[in-house]
N, C-alpha and C positions, 0 to 999 in steps of 0.2 A: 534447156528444158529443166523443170524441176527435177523428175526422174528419170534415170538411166534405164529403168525395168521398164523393157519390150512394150508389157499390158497397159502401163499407166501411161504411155508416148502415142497406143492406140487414140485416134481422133475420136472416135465416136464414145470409148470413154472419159475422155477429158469433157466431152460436151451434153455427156450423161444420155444420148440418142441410139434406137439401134443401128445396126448394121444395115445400109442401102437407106436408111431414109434419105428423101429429097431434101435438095439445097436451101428451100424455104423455111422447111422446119427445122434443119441446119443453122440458119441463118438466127431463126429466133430464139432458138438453143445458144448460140454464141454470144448473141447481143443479152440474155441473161445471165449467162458464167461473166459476163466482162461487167456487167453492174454490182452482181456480188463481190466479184475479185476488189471493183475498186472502191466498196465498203468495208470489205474484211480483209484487213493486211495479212492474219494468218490464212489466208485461203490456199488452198492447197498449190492451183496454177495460178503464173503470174501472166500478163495478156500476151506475152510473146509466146507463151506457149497456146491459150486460145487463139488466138491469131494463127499460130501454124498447124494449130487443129482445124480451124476454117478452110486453111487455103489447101490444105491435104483432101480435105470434103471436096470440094468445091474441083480441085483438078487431078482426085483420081480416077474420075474416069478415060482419062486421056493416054492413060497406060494402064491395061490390066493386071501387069504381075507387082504395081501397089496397091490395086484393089485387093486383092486378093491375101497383103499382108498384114490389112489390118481383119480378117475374118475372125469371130468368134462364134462356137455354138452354145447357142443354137441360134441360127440368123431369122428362124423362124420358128417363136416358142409356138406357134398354135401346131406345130407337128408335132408335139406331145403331147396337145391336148384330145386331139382328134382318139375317142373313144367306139367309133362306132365299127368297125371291123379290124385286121389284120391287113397290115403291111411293114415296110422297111422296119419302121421303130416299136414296131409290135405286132412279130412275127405269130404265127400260130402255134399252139401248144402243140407240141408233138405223144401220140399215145405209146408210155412204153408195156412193154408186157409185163404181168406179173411174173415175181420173183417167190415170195411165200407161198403157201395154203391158204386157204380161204380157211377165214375162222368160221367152226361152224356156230348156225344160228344156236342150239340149246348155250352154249354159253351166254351168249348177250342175257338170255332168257334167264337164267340161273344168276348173273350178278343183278337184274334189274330185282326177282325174289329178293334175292342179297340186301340190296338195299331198303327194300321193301319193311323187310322185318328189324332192320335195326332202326328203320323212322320209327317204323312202330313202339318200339321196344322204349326210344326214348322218349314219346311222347305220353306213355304210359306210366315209364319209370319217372318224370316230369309233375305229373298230374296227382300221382297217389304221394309225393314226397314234399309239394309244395304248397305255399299256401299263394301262390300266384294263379290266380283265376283264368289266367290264358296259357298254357303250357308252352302254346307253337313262339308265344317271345321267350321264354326263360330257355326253350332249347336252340334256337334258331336266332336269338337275338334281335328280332324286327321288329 
């Protein structure tokens, strides 16, 4: 085998397929790594290694605990994608209680004033100091 590391001796990565596809598409997967292998000498695998990634495809189902040793996750990306409610991989949020005080509303009220007057202030201070005909670009830059 080219490499020793576990993930790259996985069949289904050597043959670039996921996890449980059928043998067909197995098969068409293989017979393309073995045409590129033997146009590009630097290719990563050499055909004994596609070759033993086929016949790992092709006869692990005949014992399950080598099925089972090439798994990766996710064997099924569409369970990450599924957006439309809560389950396994997207539990529901849990409510925790509040810890603080509630801010009360006059502050919000008191900083939006706040800011209120200092737009004002420069747009004012802007307008009598310049000779730029639009103030809201010379203070705001737009």
């Amino acid at each position: 085998m080219a490499d020793s590391d576990t993930q790259h001796n996985n069949p289904y990565f050597i043959l670039g397929i996921d996890y449980g596809t059928d043998a067909t598409t197995a098969r068409k997967a293989w017979a393309a790594k073995v045409r590129l292998a033997r146009r590009n000498t630097e290719f990563r695998y050499d055909l004994e290694d596609l070759n033993h990634a086929m016949h790992e495809i092709e006869h692990g189902d005949e014992s399950p605990e080598n099925t089972m040793k090439w798994f990766r996750v996710p064997a099924n990306a569409s369970a990450y994608l599924d957006r439309s409610g809560y389950g396994l991989f997207r539990p529901a949020p849990i409510k925790l209680k509040r810890r603080s005080p509630a801010t009360p509303s006059p502050t919000f009220v008191d900083l939006a004033i706040e800011v209120m007057r200092d737009v004002s202030h420069r747009l004012v201070t802007a307008t009598t100091h310049a000779e730029n005909p639009n103030p809201y670009k010379q203070v705001f830059g737009g």
